[in-house]
Residue frames as qw, qx, qy, qz and C-alpha x, y, z in Angstrom:
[[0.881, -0.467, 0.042, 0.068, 67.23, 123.70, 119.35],
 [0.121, -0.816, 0.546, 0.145, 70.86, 123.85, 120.12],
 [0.613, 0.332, -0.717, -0.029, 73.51, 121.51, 119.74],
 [0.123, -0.337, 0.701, -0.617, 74.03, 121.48, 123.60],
 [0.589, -0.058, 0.391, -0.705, 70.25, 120.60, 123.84],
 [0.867, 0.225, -0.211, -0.392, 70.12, 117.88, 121.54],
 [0.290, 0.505, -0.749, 0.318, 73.25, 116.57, 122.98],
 [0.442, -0.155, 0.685, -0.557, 71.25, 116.48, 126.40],
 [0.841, 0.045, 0.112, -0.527, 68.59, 114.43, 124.83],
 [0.580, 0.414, -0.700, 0.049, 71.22, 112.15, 123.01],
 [0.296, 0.361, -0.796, 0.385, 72.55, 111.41, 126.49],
 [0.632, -0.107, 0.456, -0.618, 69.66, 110.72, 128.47],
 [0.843, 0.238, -0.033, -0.481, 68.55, 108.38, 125.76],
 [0.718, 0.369, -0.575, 0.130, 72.14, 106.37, 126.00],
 [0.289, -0.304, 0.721, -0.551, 72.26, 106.74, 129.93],
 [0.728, 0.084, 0.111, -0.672, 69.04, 104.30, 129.25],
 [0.793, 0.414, -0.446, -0.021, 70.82, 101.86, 126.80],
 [0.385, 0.445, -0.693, 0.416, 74.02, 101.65, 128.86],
 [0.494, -0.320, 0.440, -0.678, 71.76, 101.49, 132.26],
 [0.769, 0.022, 0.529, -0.358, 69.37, 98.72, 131.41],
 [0.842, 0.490, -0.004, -0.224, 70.63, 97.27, 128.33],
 [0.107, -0.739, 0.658, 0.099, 75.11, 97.21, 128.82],
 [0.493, -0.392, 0.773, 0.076, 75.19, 93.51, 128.82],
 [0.669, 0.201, 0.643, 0.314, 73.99, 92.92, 125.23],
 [0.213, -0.653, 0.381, 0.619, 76.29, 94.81, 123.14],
 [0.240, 0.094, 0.841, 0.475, 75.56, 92.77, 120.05],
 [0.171, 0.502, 0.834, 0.149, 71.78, 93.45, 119.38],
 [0.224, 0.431, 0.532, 0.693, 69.80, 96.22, 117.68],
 [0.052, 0.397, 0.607, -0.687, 67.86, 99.31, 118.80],
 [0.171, 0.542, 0.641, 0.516, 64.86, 99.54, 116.81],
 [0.007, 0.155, -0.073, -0.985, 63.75, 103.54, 116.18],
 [0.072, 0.474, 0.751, 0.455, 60.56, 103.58, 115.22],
 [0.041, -0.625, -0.443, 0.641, 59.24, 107.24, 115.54],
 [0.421, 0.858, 0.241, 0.171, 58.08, 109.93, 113.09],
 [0.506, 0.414, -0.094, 0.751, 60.68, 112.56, 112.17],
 [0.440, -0.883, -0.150, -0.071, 61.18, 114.90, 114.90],
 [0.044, -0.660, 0.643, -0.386, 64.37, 116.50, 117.02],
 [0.742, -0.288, 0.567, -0.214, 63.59, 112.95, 119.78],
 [0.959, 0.215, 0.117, 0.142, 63.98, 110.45, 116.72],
 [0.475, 0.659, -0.307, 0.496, 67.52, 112.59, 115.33],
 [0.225, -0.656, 0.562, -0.451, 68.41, 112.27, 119.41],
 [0.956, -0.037, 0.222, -0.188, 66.99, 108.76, 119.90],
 [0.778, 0.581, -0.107, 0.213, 69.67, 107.95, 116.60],
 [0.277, 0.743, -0.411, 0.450, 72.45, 109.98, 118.25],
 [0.756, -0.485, 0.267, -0.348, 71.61, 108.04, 121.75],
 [0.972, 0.232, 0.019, -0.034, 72.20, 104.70, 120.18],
 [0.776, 0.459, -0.265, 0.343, 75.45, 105.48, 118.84],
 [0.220, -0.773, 0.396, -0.445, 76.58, 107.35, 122.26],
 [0.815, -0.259, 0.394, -0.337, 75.57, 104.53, 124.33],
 [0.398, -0.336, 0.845, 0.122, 78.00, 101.83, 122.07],
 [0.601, 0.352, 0.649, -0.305, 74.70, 100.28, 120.11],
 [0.034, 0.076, 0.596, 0.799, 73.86, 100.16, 116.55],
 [0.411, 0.302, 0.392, -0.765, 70.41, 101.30, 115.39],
 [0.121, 0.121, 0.737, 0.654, 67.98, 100.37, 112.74],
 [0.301, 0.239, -0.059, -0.921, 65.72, 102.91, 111.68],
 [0.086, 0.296, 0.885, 0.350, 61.80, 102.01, 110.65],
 [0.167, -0.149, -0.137, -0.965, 59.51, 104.30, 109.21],
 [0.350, 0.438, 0.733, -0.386, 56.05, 103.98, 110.89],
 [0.616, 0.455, -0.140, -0.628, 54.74, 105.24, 107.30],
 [0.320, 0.149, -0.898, -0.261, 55.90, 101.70, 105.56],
 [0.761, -0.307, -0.427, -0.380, 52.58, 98.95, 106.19],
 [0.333, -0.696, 0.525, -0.359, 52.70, 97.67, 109.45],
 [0.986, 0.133, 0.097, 0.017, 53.33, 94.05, 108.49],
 [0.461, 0.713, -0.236, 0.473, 56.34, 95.29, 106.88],
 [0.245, -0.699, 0.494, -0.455, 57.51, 97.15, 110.15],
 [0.776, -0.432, 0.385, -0.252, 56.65, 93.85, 112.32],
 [0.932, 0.335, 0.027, 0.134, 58.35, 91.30, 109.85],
 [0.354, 0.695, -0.340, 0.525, 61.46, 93.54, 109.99],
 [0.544, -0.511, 0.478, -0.463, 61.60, 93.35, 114.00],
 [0.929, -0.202, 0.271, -0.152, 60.84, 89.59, 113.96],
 [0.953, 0.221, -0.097, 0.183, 63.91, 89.13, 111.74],
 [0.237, -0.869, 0.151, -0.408, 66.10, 91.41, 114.03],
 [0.639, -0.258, -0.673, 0.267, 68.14, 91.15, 116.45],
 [0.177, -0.611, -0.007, -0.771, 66.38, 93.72, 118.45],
 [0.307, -0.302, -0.708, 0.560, 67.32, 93.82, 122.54],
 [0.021, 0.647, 0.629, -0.431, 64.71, 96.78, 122.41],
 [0.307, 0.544, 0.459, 0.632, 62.53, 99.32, 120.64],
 [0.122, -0.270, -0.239, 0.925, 62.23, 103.47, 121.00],
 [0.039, -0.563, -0.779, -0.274, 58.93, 105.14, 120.42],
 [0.038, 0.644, -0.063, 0.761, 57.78, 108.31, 121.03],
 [0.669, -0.674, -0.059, -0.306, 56.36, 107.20, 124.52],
 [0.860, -0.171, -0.205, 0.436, 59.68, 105.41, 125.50],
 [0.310, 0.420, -0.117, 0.845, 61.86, 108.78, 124.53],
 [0.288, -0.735, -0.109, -0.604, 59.37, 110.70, 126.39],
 [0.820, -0.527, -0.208, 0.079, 59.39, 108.38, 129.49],
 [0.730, -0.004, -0.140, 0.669, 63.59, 108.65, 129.29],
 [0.154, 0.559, -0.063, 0.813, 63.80, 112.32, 128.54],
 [0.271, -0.603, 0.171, -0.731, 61.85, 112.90, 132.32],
 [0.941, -0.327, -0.087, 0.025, 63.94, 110.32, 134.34],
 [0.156, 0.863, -0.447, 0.177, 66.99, 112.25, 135.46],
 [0.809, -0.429, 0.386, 0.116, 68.37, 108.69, 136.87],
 [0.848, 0.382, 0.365, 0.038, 69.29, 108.37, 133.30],
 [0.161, 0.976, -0.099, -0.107, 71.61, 111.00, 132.45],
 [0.926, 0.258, -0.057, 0.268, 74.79, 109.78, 131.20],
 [0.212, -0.925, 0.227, 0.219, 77.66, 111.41, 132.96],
 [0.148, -0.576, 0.705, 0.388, 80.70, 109.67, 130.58],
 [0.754, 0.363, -0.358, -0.415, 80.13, 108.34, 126.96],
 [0.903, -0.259, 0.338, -0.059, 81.25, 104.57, 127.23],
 [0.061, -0.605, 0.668, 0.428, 84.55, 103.64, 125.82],
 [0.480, 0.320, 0.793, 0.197, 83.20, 100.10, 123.88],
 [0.496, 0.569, -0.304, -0.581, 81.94, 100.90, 119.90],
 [0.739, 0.459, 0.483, -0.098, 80.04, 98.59, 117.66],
 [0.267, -0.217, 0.581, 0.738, 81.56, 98.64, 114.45],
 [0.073, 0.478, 0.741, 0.467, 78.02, 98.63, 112.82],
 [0.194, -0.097, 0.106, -0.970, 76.46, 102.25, 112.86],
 [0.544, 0.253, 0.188, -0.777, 72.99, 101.11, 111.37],
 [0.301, -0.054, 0.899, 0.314, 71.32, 98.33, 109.93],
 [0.422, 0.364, 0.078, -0.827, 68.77, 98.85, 107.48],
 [0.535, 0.186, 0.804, 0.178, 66.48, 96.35, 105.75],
 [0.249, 0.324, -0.582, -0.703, 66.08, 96.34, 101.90],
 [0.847, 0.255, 0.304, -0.354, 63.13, 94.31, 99.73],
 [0.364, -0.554, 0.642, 0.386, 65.78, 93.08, 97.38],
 [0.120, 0.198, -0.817, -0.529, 65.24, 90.72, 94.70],
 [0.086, -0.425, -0.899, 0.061, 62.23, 88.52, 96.48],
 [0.493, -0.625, -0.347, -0.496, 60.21, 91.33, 98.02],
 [0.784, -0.377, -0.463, 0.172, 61.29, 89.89, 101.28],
 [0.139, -0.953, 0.237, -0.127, 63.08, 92.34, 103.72],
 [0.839, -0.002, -0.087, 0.537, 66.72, 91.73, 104.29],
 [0.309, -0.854, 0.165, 0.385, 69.33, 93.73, 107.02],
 [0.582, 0.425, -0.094, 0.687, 72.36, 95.20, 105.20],
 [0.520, -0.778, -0.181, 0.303, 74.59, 96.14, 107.91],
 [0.476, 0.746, 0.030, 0.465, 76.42, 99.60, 107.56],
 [0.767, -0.028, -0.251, 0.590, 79.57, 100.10, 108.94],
 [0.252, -0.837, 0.029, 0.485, 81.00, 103.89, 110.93],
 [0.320, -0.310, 0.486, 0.752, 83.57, 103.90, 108.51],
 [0.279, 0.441, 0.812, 0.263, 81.22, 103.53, 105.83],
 [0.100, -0.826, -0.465, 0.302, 79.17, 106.12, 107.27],
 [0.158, -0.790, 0.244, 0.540, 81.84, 108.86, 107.93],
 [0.446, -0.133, 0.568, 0.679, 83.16, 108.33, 104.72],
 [0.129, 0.685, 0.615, 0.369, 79.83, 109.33, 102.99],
 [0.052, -0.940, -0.312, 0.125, 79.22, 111.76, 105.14],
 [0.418, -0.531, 0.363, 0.641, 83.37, 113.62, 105.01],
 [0.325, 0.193, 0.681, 0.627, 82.95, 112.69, 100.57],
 [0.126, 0.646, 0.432, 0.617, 79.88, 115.19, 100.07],
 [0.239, -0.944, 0.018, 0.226, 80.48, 118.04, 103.15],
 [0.478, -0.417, 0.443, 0.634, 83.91, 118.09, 101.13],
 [0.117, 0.449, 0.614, 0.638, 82.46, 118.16, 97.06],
 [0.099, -0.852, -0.474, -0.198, 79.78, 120.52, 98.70],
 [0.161, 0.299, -0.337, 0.878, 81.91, 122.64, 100.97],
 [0.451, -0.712, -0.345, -0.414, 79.19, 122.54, 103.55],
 [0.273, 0.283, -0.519, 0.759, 79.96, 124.49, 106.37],
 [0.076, -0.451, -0.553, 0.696, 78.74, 126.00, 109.80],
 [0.258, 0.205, -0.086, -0.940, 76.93, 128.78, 107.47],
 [0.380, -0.115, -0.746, -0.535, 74.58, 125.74, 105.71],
 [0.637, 0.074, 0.343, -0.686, 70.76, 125.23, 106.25],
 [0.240, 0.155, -0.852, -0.439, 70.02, 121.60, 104.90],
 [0.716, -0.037, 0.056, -0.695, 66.24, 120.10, 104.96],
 [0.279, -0.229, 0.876, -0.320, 65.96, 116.83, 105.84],
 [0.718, 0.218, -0.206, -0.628, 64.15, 115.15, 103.18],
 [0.462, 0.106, -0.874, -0.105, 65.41, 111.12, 103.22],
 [0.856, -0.454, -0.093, -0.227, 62.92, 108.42, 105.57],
 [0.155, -0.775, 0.585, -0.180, 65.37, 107.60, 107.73],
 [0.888, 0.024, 0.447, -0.102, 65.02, 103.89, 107.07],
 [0.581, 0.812, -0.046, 0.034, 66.94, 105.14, 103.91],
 [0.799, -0.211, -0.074, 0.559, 70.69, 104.86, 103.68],
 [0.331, 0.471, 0.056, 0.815, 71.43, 108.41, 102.73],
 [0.327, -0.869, -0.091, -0.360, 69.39, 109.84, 105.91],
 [0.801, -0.269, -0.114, 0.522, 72.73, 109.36, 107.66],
 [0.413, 0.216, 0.200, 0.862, 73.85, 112.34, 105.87],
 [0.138, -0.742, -0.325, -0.570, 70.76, 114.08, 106.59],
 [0.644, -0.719, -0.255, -0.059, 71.44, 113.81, 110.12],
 [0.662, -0.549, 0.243, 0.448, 75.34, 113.94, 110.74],
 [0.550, 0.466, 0.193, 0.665, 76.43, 115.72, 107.47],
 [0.372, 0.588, -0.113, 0.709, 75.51, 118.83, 108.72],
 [0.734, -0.660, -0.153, 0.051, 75.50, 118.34, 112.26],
 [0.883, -0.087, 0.030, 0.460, 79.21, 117.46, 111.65],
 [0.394, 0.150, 0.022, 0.907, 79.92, 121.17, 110.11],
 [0.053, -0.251, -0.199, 0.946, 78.57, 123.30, 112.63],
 [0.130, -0.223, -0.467, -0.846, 75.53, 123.71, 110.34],
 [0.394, 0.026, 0.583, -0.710, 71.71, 123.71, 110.89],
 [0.121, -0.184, -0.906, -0.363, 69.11, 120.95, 109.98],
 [0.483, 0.059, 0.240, -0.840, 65.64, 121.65, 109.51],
 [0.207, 0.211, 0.935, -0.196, 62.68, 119.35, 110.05],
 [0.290, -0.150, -0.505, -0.799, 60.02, 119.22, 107.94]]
């Protein structure tokens, strides 16, 4: 897939957000798809569209998954049937990113000390700084092939997804 094409899917999936969702700017979009090109466009939607995201692996128990949601603040959730529905609903197409930006990229919940999930909310800067600190120690360029190996519920799958997006490179999906 190109960039162009994943771009297109990005923006359909924030024409969606910004359509039926503009007027709460505060609350979460919960991911909750297997790994795929739609979840790494679903992710890039989110952050077009102004929103933060928080990633949840449908492999964790599903107690787990629901317990996370219920402590959320989640104005709605993406699934492979939702993406699908957006991707072939050209009302949705986004014709100008939105100037507004969340300071919180992603929020991801940790079991911490109890066992108990808890959000730990991670900042753009945050982000880009990880990702700028090891495409710089690595030199990764437009010539790199990098495999996608973190659940994306993980705090390093940021990097899988926008490290080498970011230089021109190519990610590959297991």
């Amino acid at each position: 897939m190109t960039y162009g094409e994943l771009l297109e899917r990005a923006e359909y999936i924030a024409g969606y957000l910004r359509k039926e969702f503009v007027e709460n700017r505060t609350g979460l979009v919960a991911i909750r798809m297997k790994k795929s090109v739609n979840q790494i466009a679903a992710v890039m939607g989110v952050l077009i569209a102004g929103f933060s995201y928080l990633p949840i692996d449908i492999k964790q128990p599903l107690a787990r998954q629901e317990k996370i949601l219920s402590k959320a603040n989640v104005i709605v959730e993406l699934d492979e049937k939702k993406v699908n529905m957006i991707l072939q609903n050209l009302e949705y197409r986004l014709e100008k990113h939105p100037e507004f930006q969340n300071p919180i990229a992603y929020v991801i919940f940790t079991s911490g000390s109890t066992g108990e999930p808890k959000g730990v909310e991670i900042a753009h800067f945050a982000a880009v700084n990880t990702i700028e600190t090891i495409n710089k120690q690595y030199r990764v360029s437009a010539d790199d092939k990098i495999i996608a190996v973190s659940s994306y519920d993980f705090d390093l799958s940021v990097y899988d997804i926008f490290g080498i997006l970011s230089a021109g490179g190519t990610l590959i999906l297991i």
